[in-house]
N, C-alpha and C positions, 0 to 999 in steps of 0.2 A: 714337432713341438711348436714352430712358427704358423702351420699352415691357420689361416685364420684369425690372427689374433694383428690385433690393432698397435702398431711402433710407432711413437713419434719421435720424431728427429730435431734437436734442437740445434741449430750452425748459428754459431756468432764469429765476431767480423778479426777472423784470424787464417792465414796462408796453407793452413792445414784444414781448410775447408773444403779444398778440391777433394779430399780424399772420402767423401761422404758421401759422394756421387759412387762409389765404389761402394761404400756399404749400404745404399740405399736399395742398389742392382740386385746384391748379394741375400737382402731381406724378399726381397720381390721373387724372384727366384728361387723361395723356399716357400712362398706361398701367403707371406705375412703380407697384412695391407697395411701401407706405409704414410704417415704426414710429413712432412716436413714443414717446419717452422722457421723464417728465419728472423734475425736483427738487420735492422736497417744497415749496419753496418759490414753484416757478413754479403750482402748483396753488390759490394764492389770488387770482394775476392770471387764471388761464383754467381750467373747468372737464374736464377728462380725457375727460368723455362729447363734449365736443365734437369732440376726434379721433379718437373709436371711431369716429362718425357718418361721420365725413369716410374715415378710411381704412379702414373693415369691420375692425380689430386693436384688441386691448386695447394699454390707454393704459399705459407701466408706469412705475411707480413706485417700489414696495417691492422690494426685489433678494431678499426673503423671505416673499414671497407664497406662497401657499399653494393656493391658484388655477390655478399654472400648472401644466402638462404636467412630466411627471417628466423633468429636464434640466437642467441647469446655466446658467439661462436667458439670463442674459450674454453666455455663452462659445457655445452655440448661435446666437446671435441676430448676435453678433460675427464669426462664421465665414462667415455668407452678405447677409451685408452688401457692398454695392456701393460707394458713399460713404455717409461718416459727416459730417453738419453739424452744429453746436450753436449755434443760434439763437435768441434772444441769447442770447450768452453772456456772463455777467454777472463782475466782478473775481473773486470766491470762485470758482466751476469755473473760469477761467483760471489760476487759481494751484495747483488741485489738478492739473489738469492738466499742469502745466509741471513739476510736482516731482513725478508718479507716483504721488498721493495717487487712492485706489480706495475710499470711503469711502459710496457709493450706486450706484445700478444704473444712474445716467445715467455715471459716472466708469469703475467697474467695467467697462461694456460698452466706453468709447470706451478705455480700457488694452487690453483684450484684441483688439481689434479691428484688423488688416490692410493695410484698404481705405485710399483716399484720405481725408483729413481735413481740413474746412475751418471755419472757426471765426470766427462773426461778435461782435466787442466791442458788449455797449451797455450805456453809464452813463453816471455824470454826466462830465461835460467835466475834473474836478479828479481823480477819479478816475482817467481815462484818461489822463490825461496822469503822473501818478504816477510816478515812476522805478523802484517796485517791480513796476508793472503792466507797463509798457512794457519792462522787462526778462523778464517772465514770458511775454511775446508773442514778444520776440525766440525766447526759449526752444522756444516752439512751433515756430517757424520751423525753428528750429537741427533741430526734432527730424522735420521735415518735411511739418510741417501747414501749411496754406495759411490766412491770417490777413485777412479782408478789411476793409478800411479802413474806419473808422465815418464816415458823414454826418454835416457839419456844421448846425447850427441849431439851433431854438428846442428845447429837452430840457424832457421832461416836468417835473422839478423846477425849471421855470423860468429855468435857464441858456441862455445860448446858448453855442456853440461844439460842438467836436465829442465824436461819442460815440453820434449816431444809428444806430441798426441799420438797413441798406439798406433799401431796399422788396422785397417777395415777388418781384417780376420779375429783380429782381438777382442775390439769392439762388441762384432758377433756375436762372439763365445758368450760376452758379458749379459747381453740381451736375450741371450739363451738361456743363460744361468738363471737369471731371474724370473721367468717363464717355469722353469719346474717344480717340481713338489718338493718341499722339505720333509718330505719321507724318514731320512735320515740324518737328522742336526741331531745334535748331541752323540752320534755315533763315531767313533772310531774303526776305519776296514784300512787292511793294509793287503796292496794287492799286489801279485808277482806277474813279471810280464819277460816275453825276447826268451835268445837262446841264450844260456852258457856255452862258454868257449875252455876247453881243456887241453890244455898246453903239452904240446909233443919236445919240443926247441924252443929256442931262442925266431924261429920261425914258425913253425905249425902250430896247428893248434887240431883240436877234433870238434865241432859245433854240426849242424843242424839249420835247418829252414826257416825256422820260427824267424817274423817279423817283429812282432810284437805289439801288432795292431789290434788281435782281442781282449789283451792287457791294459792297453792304454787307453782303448773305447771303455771296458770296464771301471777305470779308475775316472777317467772326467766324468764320468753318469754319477758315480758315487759322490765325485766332490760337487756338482753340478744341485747334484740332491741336497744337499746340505751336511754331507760325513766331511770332519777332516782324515784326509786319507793320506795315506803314503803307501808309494809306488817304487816297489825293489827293482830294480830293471837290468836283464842282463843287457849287454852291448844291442844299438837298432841304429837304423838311420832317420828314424822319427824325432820331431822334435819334443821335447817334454811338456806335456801336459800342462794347465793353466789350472789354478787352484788346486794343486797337487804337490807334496816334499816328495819328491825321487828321492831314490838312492843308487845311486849308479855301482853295477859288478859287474864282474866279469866272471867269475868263474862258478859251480857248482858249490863248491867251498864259501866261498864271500856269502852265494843266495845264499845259502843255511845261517852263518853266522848273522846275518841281515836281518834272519828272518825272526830267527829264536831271539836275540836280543829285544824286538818290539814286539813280541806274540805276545806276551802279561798285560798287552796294555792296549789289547784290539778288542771291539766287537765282531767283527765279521771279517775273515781271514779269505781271499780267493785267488784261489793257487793258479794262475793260465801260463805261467811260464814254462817253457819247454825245457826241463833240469839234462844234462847226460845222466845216464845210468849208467857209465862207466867213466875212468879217466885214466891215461897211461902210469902203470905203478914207478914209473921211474921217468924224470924228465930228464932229458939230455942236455948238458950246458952248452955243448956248444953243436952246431944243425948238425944235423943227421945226413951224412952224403951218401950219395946214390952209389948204390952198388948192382950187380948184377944178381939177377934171382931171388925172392919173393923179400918183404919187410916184413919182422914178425914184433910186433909191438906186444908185451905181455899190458892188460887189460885189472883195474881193480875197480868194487862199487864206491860210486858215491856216496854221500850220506843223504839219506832217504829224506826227505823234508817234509812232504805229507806223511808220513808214518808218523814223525816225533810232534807234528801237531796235532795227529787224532790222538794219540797216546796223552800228551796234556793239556787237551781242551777242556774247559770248567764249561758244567751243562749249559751257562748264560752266552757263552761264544759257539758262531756258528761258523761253518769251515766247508768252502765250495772246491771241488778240485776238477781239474779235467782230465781229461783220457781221449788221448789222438791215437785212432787206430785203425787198421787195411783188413780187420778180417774181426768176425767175431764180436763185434761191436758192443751189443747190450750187455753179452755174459760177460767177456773182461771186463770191462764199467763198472758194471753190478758188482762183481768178485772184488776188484779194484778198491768200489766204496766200503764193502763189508772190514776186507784186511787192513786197510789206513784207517778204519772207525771214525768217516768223518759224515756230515751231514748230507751233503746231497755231491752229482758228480755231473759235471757239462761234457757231453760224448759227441763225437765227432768222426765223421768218417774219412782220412785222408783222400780215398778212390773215389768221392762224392760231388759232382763238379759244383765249384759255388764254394765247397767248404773246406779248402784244403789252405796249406801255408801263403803267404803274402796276398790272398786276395780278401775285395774288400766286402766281402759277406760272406753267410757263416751259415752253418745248419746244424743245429745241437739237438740235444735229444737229454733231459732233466731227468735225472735217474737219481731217487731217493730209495728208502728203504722199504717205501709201500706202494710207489708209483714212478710210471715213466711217462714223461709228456715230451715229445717229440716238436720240433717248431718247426716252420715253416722258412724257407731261405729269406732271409734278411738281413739287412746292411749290420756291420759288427754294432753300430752304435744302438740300433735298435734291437739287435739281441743280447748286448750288453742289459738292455732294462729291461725284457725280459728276464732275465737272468736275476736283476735286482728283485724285479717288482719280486719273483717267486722267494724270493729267501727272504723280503720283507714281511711277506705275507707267512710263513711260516715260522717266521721270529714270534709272530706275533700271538 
């Protein structure tokens, strides 16, 4: 999604500047060619040759340099520009910002400029909360800059509360977000991801491999695209997804109840969670001690969760499921799709090196009711939008 596309970086003269040199690396190494812009002022927190080094481009500063190639350096640089960030962004350029004020080459470019516009606040906590600040933000907003929330905590001048500027992975994400296609705004998808865990005791429980990494690549593609999504998630050690409502479960019980409570009110339903098909018909209150000679646990079904959403899906909702399996692959899939009466089915082969639990690529194979398109190993995030693009394109 980066490789190619033009970032410019806007640092003004705030202590969370160093950490831009981080995401400038981060951009560079996905392939994006990167500017950096600074104020006169961010140049006493961080030295300009640091992001020559990092992005092979002069650092700019002076909107009257003398230096540059004969061009209207702003308005050039403004024109092929992909997204525009200004990280941090300190109260003074939010406020020039907000009222049109073009008074240096970091201002000047982000006026003339087109592209998507995102804009992260960092200062003191008293500051940000300000009614002249917090109205200069709305402003942004109003004028269609995307304005990301400051992190609360410990602030460099010793305050706490909020005002922190995200960390470089956040950042990112945000410059990624705007970079995609809005494929999907106005949509509703609610996506299921992880294992369920089915309680033996007050200790055990019965779970399963599932990470829950083809879930939650699935769900940021979705929100990344323009869906508001929500994301059912049994128990992982991943952390939650950015532009995404979780819902955190734990058991096969919860996903169903989770799930059928928001089904009325989805466009595109995709099941990746790994459900038990079974759970102990009796939980023991208090642990189960060990005795000699075998454990026999009596065994009962779950409640099927793709079944009861093929069963009442309205023809305008479409409904992806998957099928993780060691043998047989296409025909249970196929059978899989027919019996749960849902849309199309993402198959997967446990035995298949690349595409088995916890790793970070995947090999699916799209099995509808009149075709199978098998993919090629790719990273989850990029089979995640294959996954999308196909169901977009069959929505349609």
């Amino acid at each position: 999604m980066l490789e190619g596309k033009h970032i410019v970086l806007g640092v003004t003269g705030s202590i969370a500047a160093y950490k831009i040199a981080n995401l400038a690396s981060m951009l560079v190494k996905a392939k994006a060619d990167v500017t950096v812009i600074m104020t006169k002022n961010a140049t006493n927190f961080i030295n300009p040759i640091t992001f020559e080094t990092l992005t092979g481009h002069k650092c700019l500063v002076d909107t009257f340099d003398r230096n540059f190639q004969y061009s209207v350096e702003h308005v050039s640089l403004a024109k092929q520009t992909d997204v525009f960030l200004i990280a941090p962004a300190s109260a003074n350029v939010i406020a020039k910002a907000a009222n049109g004020i073009a008074d240096d080459m970091l201002t000047t470019t982000l006026l003339a400029a087109k592209c998507p516009k995102i804009v992260s606040p960092a200062m003191n906590t008293n500051m940000y909360e300000n009614p002249i600040v917090q109205d200069n933000i709305k402003k942004l907003e109003h004028y269609g800059m995307e304005v990301i929330t400051p992190a609360s905590g410990h602030l460099a001048c010793g305050d706490d509360g909020a005002g922190k500027m995200p960390e470089p992975e956040i950042l990112f994400s945000y410059i990624e977000k705007a970079l995609y296609p809005k494929d999907l705004c106005g949509k509703n998808v609610l996506v299921t991801a992880g294992p369920t865990q089915e309680k033996m005791d007050p200790v055990r429980y019965i779970s399963n491999h599932s990470t829950g990494k083809m879930g939650y690549a699935l769900a940021s593609v979705c929100a990344m695209r323009g869906a508001k999504v929500t994301l059912v998630s049994g128990k992982t050690a991943l952390a939650h997804p950015l532009f995404v409502d979780t819902v955190d479960v734990v058991s096969a019980k919860d996903m169903y109840e989770a799930v059928t409570e928001r089904f009325a009110g989805q466009d595109i339903i995709i099941k990746a969670a790994a459900v038990a098909d079974y759970r102990p018909k009796e939980v023991a209150q208090e642990k189960i001690k060990k005795k000699d000679g075998a454990l026999s646990v009596e065994m009962e079904r779950t409640d099927d969760i793709l079944a009861y959403l093929g069963a009442h899906k309205r023809p305008d909702q479409y409904i992806c499921g998957f099928s993780m399996e060691t043998e047989h692959m296409l025909e249970n899939s196929r059978a899989k799709l027919e019996r749960k009466k849902i849309d199309m089915i993402a198959a997967n082969n446990l035995k298949q090196d690349g595409a088995g639990f916890g790793t970070d690529t995947n090999i699916v194979t799209l099995i509808t009711k009149n075709s199978e398109e098998e993919l090629p190993k790719l990273s989850k995030q990029d089979t995640a939008n294959r996954i999308v693009d196909e169901i977009i394109r069959r929505m349609k």
